[in-house]
C-alpha positions in Angstrom: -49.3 17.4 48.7 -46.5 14.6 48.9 -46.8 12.3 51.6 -43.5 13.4 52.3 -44.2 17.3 52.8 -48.0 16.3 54.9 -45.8 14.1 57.5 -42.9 16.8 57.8 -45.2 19.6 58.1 -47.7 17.3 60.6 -44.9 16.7 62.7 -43.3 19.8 62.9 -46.7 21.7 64.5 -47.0 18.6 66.6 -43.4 19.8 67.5 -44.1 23.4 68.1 -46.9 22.8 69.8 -45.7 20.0 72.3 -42.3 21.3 72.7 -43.7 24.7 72.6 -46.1 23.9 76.0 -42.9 22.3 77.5 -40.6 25.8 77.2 -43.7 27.4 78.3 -43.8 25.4 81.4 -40.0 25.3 82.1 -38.4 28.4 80.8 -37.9 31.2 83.5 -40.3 34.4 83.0 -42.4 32.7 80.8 -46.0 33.5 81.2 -46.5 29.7 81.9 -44.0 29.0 84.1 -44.2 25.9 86.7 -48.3 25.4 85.2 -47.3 21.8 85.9 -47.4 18.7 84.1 -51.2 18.5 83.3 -50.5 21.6 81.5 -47.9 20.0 79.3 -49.8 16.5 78.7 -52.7 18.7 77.5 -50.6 20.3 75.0 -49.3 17.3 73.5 -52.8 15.6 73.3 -53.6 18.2 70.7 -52.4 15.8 67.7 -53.3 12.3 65.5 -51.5 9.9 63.8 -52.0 7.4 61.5 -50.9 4.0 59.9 -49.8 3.5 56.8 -47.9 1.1 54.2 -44.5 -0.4 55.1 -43.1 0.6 51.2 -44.0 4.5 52.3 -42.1 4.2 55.9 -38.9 5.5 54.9 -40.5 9.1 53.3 -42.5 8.8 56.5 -39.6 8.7 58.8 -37.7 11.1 56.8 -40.2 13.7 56.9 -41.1 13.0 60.5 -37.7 13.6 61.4 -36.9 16.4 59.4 -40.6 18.6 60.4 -39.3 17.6 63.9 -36.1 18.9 63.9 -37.5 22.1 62.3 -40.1 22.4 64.7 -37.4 22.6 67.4 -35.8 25.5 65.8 -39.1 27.0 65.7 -39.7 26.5 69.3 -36.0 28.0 69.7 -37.1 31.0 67.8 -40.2 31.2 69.7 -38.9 31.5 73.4 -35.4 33.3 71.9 -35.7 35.9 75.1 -36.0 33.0 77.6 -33.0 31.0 76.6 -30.3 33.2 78.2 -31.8 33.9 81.3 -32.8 30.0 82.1 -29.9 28.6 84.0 -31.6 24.9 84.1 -29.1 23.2 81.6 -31.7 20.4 82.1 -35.0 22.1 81.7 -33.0 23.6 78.5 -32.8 20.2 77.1 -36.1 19.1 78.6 -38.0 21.7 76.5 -36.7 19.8 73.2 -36.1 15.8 74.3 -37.6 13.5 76.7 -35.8 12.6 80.2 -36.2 10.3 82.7 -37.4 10.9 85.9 -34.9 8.0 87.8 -32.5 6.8 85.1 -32.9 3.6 85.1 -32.0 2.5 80.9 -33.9 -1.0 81.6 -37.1 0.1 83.1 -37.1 3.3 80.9 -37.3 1.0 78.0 -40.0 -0.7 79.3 -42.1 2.1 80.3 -41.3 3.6 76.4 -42.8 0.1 75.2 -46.0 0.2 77.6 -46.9 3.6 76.3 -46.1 3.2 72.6 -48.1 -0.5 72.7 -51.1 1.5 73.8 -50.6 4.1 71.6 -50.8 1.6 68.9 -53.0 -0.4 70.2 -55.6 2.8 70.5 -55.0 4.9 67.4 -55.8 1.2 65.4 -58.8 0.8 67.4 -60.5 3.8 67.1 -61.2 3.9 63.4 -61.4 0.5 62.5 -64.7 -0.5 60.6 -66.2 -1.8 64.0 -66.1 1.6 65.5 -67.8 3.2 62.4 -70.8 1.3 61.7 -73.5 3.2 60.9 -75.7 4.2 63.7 -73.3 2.1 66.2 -69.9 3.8 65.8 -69.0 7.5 65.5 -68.3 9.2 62.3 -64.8 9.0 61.0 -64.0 13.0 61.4 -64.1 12.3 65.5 -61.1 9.7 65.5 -58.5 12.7 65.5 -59.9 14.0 68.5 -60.4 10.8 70.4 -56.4 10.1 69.5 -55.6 13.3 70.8 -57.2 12.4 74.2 -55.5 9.1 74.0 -52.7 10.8 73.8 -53.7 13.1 76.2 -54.3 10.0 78.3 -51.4 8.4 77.8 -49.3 11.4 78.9 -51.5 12.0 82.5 -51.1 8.2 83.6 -47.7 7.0 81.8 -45.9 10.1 81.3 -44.6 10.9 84.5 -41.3 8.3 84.5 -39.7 9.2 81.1 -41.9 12.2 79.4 -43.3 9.9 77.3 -41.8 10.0 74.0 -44.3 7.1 72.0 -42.3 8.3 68.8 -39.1 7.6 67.8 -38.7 11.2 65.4 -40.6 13.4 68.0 -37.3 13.1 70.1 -34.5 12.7 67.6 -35.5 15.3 66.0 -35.5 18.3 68.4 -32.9 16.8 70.3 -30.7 17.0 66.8 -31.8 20.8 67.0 -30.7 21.2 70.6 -27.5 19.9 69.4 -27.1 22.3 67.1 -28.5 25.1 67.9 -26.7 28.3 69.8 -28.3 27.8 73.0 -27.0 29.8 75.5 -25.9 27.5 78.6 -27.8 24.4 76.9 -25.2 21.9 78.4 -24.7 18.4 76.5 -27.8 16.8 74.2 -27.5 13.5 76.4 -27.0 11.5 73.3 -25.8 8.5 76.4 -30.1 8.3 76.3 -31.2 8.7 73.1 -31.3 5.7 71.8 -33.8 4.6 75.1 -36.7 7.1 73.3 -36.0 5.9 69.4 -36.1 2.0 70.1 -38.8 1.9 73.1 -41.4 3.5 70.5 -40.5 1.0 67.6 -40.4 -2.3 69.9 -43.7 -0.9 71.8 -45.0 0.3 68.1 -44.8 -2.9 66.9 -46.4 -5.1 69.5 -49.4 -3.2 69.7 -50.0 -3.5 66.0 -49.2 -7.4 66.4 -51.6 -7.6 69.5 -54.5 -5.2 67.6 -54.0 -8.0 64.5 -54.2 -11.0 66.5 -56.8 -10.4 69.1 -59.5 -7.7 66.3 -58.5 -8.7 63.0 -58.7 -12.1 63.6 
């Protein structure tokens, strides 16, 4: 399989399955309605990514944004029942993009960076050579799962302020598809926002790979 086709097709279940937890927490008459936000962090933990070469990250971002956007519409056609009779323009638009708890673009940024730096910062960590030396590490089949509870994590303790987006395609994506897609009701796509989600991941992307480099590669 292309590197392409693996990141559009990983991102797009990380799509139906994160966005999917989220319309099943916020969407009326769904079985889990108002389960709460542990329930939604838990979803989103289920997932892993990766690094990889800078000459492959446009195919990367390309695919990632395209299996998002996809994954939306499969979200869309998975809760088709729900979206008429949820009034919520915002817990609509919630169930596909991230938004702030207190609007706030400055501090919103910031708390973007903060998650996305330990993001990095962890999913380097966990399966560098230090952490897999034999009889002193863990095996290399277990860092997917630790990721996932970093996620996990991540979305428990940092979450709560701007839903925690820690990847620029997991909301431009699905909030492309909420812009497109016949929603009853869905109100606008907050497009005023989006640009907070895209460029807090990148800026807090890259300076937890510069901090992993300079303080364990060193």
């Amino acid at each position: 399989m292309s590197k392409f086709a693996a990141e559009l097709i990983g991102t797009m279940l990380l799509i139906i399955l994160g966005d999917g937890v989220v319309a099943n927490v916020l969407l009326n008459k769904s079985k889990g309605q108002n389960a709460g936000w542990i329930v939604i962090a838990t979803g989103w933990g289920l997932a892993a990514i990766g690094e990889f070469p800078w000459a492959d990250v446009p195919q990367y971002l390309a695919g990632q944004v395209i299996g998002a956007f996809l994954g939306g519409i499969v979200v869309w056609l998975a809760y088709f029942p729900h979206w008429g009779i949820t009034q919520d323009k915002e817990a609509i638009r919630g169930v596909f993009c991230t938004i702030p708890a207190v609007r706030r673009p400055g501090w919103n940024m910031a708390t973007e960076i903060i998650g996305t730096f330990v993001l990095l910062v962890g999913v380097l960590a966990i399966p560098s050579v230090k952490n897999l030396v034999e009889n002193t590490g863990f095996k290399a089949g277990l860092a997917p799962f630790l990721v996932g509870l970093l996620v996990w994590s991540i979305g428990l303790s940092l979450g709560g302020s701007t839903g925690y987006a820690i990847n620029p395609a997991r909301d431009l994506g699905p909030r492309l598809a909420h812009s497109l897609l016949p929603i009853p009701g869905k109100g606008h796509s907050d497009w005023n926002y989006a640009w907070i989600p895209i460029i807090g991941p990148i800026l807090g992307g890259i300076l937890g790979a510069m901090f992993y480099k300079a303080f364990w590669t060193a």
